[in-house]
Each structure stands twice: as C-alpha cells, then as structure tokens.
C-alpha positions as CSV (number, residue, x, y, z in Angstrom):
1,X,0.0,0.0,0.0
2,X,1.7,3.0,-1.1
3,X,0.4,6.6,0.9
4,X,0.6,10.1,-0.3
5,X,2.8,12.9,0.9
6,X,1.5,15.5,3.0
7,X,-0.5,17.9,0.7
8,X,-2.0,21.4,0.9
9,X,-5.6,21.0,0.6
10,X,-5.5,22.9,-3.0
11,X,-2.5,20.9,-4.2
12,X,-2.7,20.4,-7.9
13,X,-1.8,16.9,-9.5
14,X,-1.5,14.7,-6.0
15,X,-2.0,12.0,-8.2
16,X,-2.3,9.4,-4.5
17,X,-2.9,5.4,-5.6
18,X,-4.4,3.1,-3.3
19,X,-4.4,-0.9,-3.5
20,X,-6.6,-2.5,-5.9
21,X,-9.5,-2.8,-3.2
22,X,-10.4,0.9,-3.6
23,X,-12.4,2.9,-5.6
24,X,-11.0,5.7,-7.5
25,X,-9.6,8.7,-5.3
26,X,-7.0,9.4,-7.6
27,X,-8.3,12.7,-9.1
28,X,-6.6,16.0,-8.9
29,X,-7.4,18.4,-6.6
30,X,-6.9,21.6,-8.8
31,X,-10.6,21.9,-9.7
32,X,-12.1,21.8,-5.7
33,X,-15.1,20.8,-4.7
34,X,-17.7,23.2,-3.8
35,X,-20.9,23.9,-2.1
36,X,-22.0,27.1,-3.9
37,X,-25.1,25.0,-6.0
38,X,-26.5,24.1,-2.4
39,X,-27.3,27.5,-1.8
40,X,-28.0,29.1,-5.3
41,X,-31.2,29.9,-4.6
42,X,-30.6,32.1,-1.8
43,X,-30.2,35.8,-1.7
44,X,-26.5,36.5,-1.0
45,X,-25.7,38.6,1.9
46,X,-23.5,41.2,1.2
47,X,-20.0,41.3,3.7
48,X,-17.0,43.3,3.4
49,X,-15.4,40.9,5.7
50,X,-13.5,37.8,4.2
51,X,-15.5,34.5,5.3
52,X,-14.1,32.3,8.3
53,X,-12.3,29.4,6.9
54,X,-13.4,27.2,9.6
55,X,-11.1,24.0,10.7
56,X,-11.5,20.3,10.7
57,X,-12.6,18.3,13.7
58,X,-12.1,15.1,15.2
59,X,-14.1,14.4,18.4
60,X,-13.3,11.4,20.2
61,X,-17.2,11.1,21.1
62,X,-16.9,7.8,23.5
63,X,-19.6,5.8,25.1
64,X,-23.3,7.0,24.1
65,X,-23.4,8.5,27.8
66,X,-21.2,11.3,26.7
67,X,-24.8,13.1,25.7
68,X,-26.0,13.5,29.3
69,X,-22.4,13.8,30.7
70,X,-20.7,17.0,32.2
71,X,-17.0,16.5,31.3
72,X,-13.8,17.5,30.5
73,X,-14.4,16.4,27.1
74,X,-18.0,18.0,27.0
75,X,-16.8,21.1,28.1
76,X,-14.3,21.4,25.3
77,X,-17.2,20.8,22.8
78,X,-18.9,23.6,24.3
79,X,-15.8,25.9,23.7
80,X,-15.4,25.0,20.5
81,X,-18.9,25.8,19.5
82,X,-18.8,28.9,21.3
83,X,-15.4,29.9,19.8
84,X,-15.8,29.1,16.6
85,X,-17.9,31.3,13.8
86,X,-21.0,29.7,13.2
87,X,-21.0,27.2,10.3
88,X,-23.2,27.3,7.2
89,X,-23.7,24.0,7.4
90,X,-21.6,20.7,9.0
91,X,-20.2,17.5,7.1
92,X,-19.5,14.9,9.9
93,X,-18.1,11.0,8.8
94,X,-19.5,8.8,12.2
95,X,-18.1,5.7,13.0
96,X,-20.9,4.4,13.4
97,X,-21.9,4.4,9.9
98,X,-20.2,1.8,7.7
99,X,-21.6,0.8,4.1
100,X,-20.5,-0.9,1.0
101,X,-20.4,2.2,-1.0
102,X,-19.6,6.0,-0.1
103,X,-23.2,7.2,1.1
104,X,-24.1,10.8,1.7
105,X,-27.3,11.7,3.8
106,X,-29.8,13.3,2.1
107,X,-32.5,13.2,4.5
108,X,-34.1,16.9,5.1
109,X,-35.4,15.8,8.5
110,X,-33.0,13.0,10.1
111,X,-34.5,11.2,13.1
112,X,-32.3,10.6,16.5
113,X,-31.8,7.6,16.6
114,X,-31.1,5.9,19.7
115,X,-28.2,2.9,18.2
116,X,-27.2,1.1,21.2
117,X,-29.1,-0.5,24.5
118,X,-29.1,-1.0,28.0
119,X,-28.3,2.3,29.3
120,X,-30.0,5.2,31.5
121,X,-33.9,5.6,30.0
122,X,-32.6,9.4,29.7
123,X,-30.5,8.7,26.6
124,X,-33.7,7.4,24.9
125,X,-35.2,10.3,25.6
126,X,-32.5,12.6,24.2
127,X,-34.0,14.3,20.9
128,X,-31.0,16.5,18.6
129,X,-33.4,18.2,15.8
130,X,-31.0,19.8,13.6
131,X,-32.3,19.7,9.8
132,X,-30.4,17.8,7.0
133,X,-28.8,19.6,3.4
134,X,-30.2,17.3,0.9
135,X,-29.2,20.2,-1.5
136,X,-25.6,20.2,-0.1
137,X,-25.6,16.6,-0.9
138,X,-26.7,16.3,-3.9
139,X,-24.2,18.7,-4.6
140,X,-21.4,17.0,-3.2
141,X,-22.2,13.4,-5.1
142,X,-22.6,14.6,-8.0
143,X,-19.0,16.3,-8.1
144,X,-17.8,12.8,-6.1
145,X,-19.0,10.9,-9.0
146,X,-18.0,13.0,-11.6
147,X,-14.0,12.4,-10.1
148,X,-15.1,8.7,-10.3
149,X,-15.9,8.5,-6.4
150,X,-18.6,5.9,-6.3
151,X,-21.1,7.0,-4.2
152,X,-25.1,7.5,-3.8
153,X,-27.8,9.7,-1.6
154,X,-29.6,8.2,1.4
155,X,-32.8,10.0,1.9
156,X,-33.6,8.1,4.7
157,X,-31.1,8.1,7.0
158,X,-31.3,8.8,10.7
159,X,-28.2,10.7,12.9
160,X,-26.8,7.9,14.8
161,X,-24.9,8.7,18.4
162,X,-21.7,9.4,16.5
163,X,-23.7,12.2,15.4
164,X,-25.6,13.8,18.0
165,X,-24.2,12.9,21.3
166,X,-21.0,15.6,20.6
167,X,-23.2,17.8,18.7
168,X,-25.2,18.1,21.5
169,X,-22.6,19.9,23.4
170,X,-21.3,21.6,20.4
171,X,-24.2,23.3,19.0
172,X,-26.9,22.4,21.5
173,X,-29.0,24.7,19.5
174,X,-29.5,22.2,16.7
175,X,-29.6,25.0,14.0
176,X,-26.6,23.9,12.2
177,X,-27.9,21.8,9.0
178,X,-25.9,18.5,8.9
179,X,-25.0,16.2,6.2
180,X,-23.4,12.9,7.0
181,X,-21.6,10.6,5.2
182,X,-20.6,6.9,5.3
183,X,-17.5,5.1,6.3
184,X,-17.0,2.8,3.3
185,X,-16.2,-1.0,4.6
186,X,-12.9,-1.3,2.1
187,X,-11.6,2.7,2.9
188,X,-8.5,2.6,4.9
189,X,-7.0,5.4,6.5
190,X,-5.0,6.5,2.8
191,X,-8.8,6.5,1.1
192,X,-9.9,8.6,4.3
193,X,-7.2,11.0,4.1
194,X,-8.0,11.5,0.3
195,X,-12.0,12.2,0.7
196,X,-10.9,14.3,3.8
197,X,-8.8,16.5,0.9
198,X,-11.2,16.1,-1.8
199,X,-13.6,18.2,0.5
200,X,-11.2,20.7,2.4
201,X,-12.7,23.7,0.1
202,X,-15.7,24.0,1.5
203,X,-14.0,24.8,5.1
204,X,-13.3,28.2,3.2
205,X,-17.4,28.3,2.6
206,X,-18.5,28.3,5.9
207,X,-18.4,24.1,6.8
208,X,-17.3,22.4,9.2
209,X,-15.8,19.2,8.6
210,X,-16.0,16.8,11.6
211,X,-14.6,13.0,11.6
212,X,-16.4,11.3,14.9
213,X,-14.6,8.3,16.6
214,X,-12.3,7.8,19.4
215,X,-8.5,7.8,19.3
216,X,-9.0,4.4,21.2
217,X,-11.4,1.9,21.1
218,X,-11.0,-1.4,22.5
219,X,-14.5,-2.2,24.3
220,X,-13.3,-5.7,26.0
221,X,-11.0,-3.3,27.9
222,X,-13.1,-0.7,29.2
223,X,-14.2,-0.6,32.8
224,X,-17.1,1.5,33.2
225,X,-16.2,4.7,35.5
226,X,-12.6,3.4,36.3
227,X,-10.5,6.3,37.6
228,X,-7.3,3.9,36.1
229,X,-5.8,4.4,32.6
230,X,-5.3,2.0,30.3
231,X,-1.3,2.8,29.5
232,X,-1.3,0.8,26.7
233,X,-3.6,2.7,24.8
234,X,-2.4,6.1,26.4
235,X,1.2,4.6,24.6
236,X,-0.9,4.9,21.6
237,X,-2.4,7.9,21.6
238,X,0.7,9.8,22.3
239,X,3.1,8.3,19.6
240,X,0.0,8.5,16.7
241,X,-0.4,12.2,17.4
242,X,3.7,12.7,17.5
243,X,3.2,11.6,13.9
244,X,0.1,13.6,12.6
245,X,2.8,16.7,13.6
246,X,5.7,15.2,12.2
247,X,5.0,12.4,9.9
248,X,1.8,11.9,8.2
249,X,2.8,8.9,5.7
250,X,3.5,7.1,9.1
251,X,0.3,7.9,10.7
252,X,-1.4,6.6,7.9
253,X,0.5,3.5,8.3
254,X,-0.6,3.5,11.7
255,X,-1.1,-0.5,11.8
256,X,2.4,-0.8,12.3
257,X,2.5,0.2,15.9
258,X,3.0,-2.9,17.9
259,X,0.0,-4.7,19.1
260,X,-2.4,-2.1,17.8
261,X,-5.3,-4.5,17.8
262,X,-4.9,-4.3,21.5
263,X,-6.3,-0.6,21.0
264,X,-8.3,-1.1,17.6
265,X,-9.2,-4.5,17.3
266,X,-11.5,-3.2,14.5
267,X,-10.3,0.4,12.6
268,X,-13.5,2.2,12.3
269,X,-13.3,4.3,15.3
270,X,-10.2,6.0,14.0
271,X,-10.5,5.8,10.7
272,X,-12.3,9.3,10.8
273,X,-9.8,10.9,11.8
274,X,-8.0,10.3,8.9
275,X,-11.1,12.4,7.2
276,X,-10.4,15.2,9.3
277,X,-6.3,14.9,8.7
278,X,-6.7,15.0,4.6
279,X,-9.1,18.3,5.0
280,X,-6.8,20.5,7.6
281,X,-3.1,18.4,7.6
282,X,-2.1,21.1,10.9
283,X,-3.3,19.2,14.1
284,X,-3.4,20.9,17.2
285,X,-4.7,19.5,20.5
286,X,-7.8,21.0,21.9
287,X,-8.7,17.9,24.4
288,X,-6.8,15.3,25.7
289,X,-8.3,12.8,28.6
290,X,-9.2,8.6,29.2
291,X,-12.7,7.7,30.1
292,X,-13.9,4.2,31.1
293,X,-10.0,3.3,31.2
294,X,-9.3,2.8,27.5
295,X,-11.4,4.9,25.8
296,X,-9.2,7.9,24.6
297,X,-11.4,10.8,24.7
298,X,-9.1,13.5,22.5
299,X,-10.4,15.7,20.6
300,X,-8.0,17.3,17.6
301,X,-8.2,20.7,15.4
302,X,-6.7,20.5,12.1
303,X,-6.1,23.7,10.0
C-alpha cells in the first residue's frame, strides 16, 4: 500500500494510488469541490469581511453516555462551539456508519436515533433536531462521482450517536444543517485522508468538517467509570499524534504500531480521523483525557 505525501488542501496533480481494493480517489485536486449550487437559490448577503475558513474536527465522542455527561471532554465541545464562527452547514463521517459504497445523507429531516441498548432511559429520551442539506448533498455526489468516487444519496437516514451525542454539546441549539456521510467497509485510513482532501474547500465556505470516533477503542478493555488508565492505549495515543505533527505517511501506516489491535481490534473508530487529517493536515490539541479506562477521549483541530 503505497500513501501520499503530506498535501496542501489545493494541491494540484496529488495523483495518491491506493491498493486495488479501492475505488478511485485518484483525481486531482486543482478543480475543488464546492458547495455554492447548495445554496444558489438564496439571496446572498453582502459582507465586506473575508468568510471564516473554519477547521476540521475530530471528536473522540466515547460511550453513548457522553450526551447526558458533564466532562472534560463535554466542556471542550462547548468551547469549540462557542469559539468558533458559526458554520453554514456541517459535514460529519461517524463511525458508526459503515456501508459498502460512499453514502451521503440526504435526508431533510433526520431522526435521532437511539443505536445502542441498555443504558440510563434518559439517553432514549435525548432528541437532537438539527435539519439535513439534501441540496448540499446532492451537490457533493454529484462532483464525487463525476471524479469517479462511487457513491449514492440516502434520503432516509437517521443521525446515529456518533452524530448527535457531541453535537449536542457543540451546538446544542441544533440549528446547524448536517450532512453525513458513510464510512466505506474497504476505505483505509489513505482512502480517508484523500475524501478528507477532496472536501477541504468548503471549510473556506462556511463548513465544518468533523470525523467522529475515538483515538482508542478497545471495548473488551473498558471498565465503566474506572478512575485507572489503560497505558497501553495512552502509549498509543501519544506516539499516533507525534506523527500527525511530524509524519503523516507514518500515521497513515498507523497499523504498524506494535499490538495495535490491543487498542483497535476493528479500525473504524479511527478511521475518521484520517477524514479530518486529509481536510486540515495542521493538528493541534484542543482535548486530551481517558474515560472508562481505555477509551481515549481527544479531541483534535486541524487547519
């Protein structure tokens, strides 16, 4: 498997190659993608200020019970939502939705839905009411396709935990329109990265791009409200974002840290990040804590 260099989000020719499993990322970025069809029917306000290019996220969004918790990690959601200018619109790549093909929500009013069982009846009360984009996209697959990205609208999907749980302590509001998309069961973290650049435009049109997972994940080893740290996952943590400064081609070929399965016995939890990496490359911390022992609960900018 053969990873690209570290590129400017409006590199031209990056030319990247992936095995023979993947679909075809491959395209230049000189032409970006943007979002200005979504909104072509709207009057345009007029602003003699420049527009806030807004950064990439990734929220390590934990257990389910993150929604009713008051946190570290939920306070530094807050901050960020208060902090940041308010986004046009958000683009968010869950863990928690896997598919055969790239999917993009479409659905103008997604449902919360409630994807897990056996906790506190108060989660399944928990109602996060933001709108959908289908106009945003539509927009984006038909510029995905025409680059040879195979991918197709889902008018019916619903915003599962990986969604709303963080957004409910970003932008409690739910006024933000949100657009998800799939985590395709064949992307690795090089196919990631590359949809991550393919999209890194529209953070100069007033998106945020957000990539929700945890920076560890390894479920047989959590101990529900343990005050201990799982070290061997902390290990982790603190030599993968050494190389998202300093390396990315290594953090890409982040199965070669010893034992990682003993983190991420399955990769879709951090495979988001790798979304949020191609769309900003500058990482900077804005959270770092363990919850249940081994769940890593960071929560990284990239610019």
């Amino acid at each position: 498997m053969r990873y690209p260099k570290p590129v400017l989000p409006d590199a031209q020719n990056t030319n990247h190659h992936r095995d023979d499993k993947s679909d075809d990322l491959s395209l230049s970025l000189s032409t970006p993608i943007t979002a200005a069809a979504a909104w072509a029917d709207e009057p345009q306000i007029a602003s003699a200020a420049k527009p806030p290019k807004l950064p990439a996220l990734f929220i390590s969004h934990g257990a389910p019970t993150l929604a009713i918790e008051q946190s570290a990690t939920t306070s530094a959601l807050a901050r960020i939502g208060q902090n940041l200018p308010k986004p046009r619109a958000i683009i968010i790549m869950s863990a928690h939705w896997q598919s055969a093909k790239l999917e993009i929500s479409s659905n103008p009013q997604p449902k919360t839905w409630h994807d897990f069982s056996g906790f506190e009846t108060e989660l399944y009360e928990l109602q996060y009411p933001a709108a959908g984009q289908p106009a945003l996209a539509e927009t984006l697959a038909q510029q995905l396709t025409a680059r040879g990205i195979n991918c197709s609208l889902n008018p019916m999907r619903a915003s599962d935990h990986g969604v709303w749980a963080p957004l409910l302590h970003l932008y409690p509001q739910a006024d933000i329109p949100i657009v998800q998309i799939s985590l395709p069961q064949h992307y690795d973290s090089a196919a990631c990265y590359q949809l991550g650049a393919q999209l890194a435009q529209l953070r100069r049109e007033q998106i945020l791009i957000i990539g929700s997972g945890n920076i560890t994940h390894n479920l047989q080893a959590l101990r529900w409200q343990a005050d201990s740290i799982d070290q061997t996952a902390k290990d982790f943590k603190v030599w993968l974002l050494q190389q998202l400064k300093t390396d990315i081609p290594t953090a890409l070929d982040w199965q070669q840290y010893p034992n990682y399965q003993h983190i991420h016995p399955s990769d879709e939890h951090l495979l988001p990040l790798f979304f949020a990496l191609g769309a900003g490359q500058r990482v900077s911390v804005v959270h770092q804590s363990m919850a249940h022992h081994s769940l890593g609960m960071d929560i990284y900018r990239f610019d």
